[in-house]
PANUSE-858829 format. One line per field, with one value per residue: x, y, z of N, C-alpha, C in turn. Coordinates in steps of 0.1 Angstrom, whole numbers, always signed. Atoms other than C-alpha are relative to their C-alpha. Layout:
! residues N
n.east: (X  ...)
n.north: (Y  ...)
n.up: (Z  ...)
ca.east: (X  ...)
ca.north: (Y  ...)
ca.up: (Z  ...)
c.east: (X  ...)
c.north: (Y  ...)
c.up: (Z  ...)
//
This chain:
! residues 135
n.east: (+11  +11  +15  +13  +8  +14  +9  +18  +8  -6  -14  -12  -4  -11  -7  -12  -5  -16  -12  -9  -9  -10  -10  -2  -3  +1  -5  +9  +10  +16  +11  +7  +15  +16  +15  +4  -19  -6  -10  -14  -6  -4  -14  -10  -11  -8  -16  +8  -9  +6  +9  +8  +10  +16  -3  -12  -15  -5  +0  -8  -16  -5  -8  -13  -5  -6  +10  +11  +0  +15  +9  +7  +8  -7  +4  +9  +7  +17  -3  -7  +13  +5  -14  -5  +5  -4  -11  -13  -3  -5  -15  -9  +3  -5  -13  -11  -10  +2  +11  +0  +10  +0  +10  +5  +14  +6  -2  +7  -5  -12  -8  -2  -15  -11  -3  +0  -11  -1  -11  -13  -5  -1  -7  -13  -2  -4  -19  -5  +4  -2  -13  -3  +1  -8  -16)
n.north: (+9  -7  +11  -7  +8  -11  +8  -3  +3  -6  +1  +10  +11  -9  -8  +8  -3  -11  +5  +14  -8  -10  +10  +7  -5  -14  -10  +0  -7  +13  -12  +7  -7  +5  -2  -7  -2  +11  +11  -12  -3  +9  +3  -10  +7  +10  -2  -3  -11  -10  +2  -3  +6  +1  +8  -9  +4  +14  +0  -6  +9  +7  -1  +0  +14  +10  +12  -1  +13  -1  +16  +0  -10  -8  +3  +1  -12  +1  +7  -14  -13  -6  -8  +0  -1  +6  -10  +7  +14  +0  -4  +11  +12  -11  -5  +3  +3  +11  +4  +18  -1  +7  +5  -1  +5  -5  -12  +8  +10  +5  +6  +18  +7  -7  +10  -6  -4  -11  -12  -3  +7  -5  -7  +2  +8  -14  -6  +9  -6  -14  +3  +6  -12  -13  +5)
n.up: (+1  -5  +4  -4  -10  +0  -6  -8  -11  -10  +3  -11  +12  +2  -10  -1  +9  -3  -10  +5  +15  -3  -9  +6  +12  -1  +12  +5  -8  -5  +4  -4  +2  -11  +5  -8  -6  -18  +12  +1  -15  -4  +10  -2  -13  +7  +8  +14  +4  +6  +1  +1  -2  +4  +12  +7  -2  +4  +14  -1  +0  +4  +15  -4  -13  +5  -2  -15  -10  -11  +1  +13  -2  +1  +17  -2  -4  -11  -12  -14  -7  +11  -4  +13  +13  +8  +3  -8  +1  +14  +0  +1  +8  +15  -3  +9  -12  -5  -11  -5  -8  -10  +1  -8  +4  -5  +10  +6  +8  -7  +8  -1  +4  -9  -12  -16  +1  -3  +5  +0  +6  +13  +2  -1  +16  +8  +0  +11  +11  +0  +0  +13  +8  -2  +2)
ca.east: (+1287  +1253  +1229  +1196  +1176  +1138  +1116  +1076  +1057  +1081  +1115  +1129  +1138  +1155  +1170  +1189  +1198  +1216  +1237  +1246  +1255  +1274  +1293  +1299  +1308  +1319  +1328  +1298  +1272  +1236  +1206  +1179  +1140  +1107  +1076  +1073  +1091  +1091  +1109  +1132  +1143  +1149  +1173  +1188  +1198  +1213  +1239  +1221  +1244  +1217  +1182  +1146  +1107  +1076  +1069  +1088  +1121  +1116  +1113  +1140  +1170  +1160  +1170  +1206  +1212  +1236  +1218  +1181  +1177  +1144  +1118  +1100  +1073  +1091  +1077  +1047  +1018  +994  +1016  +1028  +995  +990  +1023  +1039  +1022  +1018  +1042  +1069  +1067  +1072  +1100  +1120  +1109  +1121  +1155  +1182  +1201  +1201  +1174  +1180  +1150  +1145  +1115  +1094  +1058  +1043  +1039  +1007  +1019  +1033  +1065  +1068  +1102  +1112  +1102  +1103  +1138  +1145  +1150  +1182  +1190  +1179  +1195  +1230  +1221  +1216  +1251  +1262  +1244  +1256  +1292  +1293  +1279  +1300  +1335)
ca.north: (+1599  +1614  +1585  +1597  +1579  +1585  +1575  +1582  +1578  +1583  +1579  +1549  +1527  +1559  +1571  +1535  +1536  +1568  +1558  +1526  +1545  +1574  +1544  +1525  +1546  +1584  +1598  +1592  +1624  +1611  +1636  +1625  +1634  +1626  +1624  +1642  +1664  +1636  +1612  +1644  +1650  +1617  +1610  +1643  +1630  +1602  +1623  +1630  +1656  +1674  +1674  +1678  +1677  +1664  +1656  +1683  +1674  +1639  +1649  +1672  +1648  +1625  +1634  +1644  +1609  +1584  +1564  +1563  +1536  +1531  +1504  +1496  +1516  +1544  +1532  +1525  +1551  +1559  +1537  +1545  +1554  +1574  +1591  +1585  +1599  +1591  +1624  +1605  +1571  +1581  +1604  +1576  +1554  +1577  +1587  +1581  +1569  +1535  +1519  +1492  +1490  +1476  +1448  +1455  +1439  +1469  +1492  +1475  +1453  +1419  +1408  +1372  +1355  +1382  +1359  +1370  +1387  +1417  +1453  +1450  +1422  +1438  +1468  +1450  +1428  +1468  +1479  +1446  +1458  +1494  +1478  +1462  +1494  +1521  +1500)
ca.up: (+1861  +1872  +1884  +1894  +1924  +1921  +1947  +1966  +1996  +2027  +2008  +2026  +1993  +1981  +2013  +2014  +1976  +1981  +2010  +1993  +1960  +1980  +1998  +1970  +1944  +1958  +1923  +1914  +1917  +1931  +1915  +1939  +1932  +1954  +1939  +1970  +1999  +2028  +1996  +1991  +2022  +2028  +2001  +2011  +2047  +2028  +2011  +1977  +1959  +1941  +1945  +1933  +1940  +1919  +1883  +1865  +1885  +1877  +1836  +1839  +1859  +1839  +1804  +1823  +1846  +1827  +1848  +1872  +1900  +1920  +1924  +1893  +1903  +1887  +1848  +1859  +1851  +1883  +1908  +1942  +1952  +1919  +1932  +1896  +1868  +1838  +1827  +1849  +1840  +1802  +1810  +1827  +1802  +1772  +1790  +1774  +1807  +1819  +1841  +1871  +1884  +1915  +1915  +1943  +1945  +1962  +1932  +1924  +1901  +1909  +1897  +1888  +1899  +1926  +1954  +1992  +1989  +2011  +2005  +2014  +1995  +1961  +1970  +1974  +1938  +1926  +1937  +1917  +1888  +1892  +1896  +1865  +1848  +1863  +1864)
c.east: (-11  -9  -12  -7  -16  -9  -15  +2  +11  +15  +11  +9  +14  +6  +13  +10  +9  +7  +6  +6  +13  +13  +7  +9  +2  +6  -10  -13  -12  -7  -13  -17  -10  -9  -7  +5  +7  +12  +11  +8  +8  +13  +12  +10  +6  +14  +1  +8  -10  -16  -17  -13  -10  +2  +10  +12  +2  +2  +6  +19  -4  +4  +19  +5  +5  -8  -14  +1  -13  -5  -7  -12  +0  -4  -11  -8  -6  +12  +0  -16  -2  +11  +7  -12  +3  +14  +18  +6  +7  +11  +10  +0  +6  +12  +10  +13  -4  -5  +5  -9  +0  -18  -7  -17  -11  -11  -17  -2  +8  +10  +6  +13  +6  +1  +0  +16  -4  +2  +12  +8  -1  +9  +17  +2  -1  +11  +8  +1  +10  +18  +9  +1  +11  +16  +10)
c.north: (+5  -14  +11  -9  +5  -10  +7  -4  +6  +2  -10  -10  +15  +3  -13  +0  +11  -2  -8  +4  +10  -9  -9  +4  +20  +6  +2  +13  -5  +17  -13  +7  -10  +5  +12  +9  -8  -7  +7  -2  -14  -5  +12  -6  -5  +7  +7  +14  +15  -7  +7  -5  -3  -2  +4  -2  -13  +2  +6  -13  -5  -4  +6  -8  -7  -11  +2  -17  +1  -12  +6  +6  +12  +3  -4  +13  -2  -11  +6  +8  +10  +15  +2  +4  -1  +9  -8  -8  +2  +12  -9  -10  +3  +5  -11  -9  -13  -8  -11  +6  -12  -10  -5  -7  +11  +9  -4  -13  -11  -6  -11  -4  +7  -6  +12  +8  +13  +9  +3  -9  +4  +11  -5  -9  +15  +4  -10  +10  +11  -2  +1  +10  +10  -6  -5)
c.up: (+9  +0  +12  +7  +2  +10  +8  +13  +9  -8  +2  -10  -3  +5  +0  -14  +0  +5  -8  -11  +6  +5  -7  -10  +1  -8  -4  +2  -1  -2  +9  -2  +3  -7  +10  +10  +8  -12  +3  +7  +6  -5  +1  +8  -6  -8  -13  +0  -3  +4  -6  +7  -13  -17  -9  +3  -7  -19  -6  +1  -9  -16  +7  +8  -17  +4  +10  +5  +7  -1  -10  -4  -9  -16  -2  -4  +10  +12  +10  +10  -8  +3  -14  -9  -12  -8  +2  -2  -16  +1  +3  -5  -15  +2  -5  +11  +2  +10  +8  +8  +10  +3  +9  -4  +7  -4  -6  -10  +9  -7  -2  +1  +10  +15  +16  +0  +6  -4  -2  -10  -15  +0  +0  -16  -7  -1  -8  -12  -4  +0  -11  -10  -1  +2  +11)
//
């Protein structure tokens, strides 16, 4: 099972996602890719099996992830602080792998219904998600 964790800016959404995936689920290999290198690096510490940087990585994993995970951001064109491009957003939008996106209101967009709910709290309704999926 190859899930893919894609995240921007410093990494810190991704950096917890990897841990919580490596902790949750260690058969699982984690492809991690940063818009950027601080992101990278970040999700490295975390555990991240494999890694890349920048748009090409992200349009790469993600025709080979079963699954990607990130904040919603991630399908967005131009978000992130114009971190995602549009290249990016229609590769993980066009992958054949299975999206839980995580529904952050940061991303510029807001998302009706997600309420005040913590990072941590979405990321532990993701490992649900990701439960159900992976078995």
């Amino acid at each position: 099972m190859n899930i893919l964790v894609i995240d921007a800016k410093g990494g810190g959404m991704g950096r917890q996602l990897v841990s919580s995936i490596k902790q949750n689920f260690p058969k699982a290999t984690v492809m991690a890719v940063g818009t950027n290198a601080t992101a990278t690096f970040a999700m490295n510490k975390a555990g991240a099996d494999i890694s890349g940087t920048g748009e090409n990585s992200v349009v790469v994993a993600s025709r080979k992830a079963d699954i990607i995970v990130g904040p919603i951001g991630i399908v967005i064109a131009d978000s992130m602080l114009g971190e995602v491009t549009p290249r990016m957003a229609a590769a993980v939008g066009q992958s054949g792998a299975k999206l839980v996106l995580i529904p952050f209101n940061y991303c510029e967009s807001i998302i009706v219904g997600v309420g005040d709910r913590t990072p941590s709290e979405l990321i532990a309704e993701a490992m649900e998600v990701l439960r159900g999926m992976i078995g």
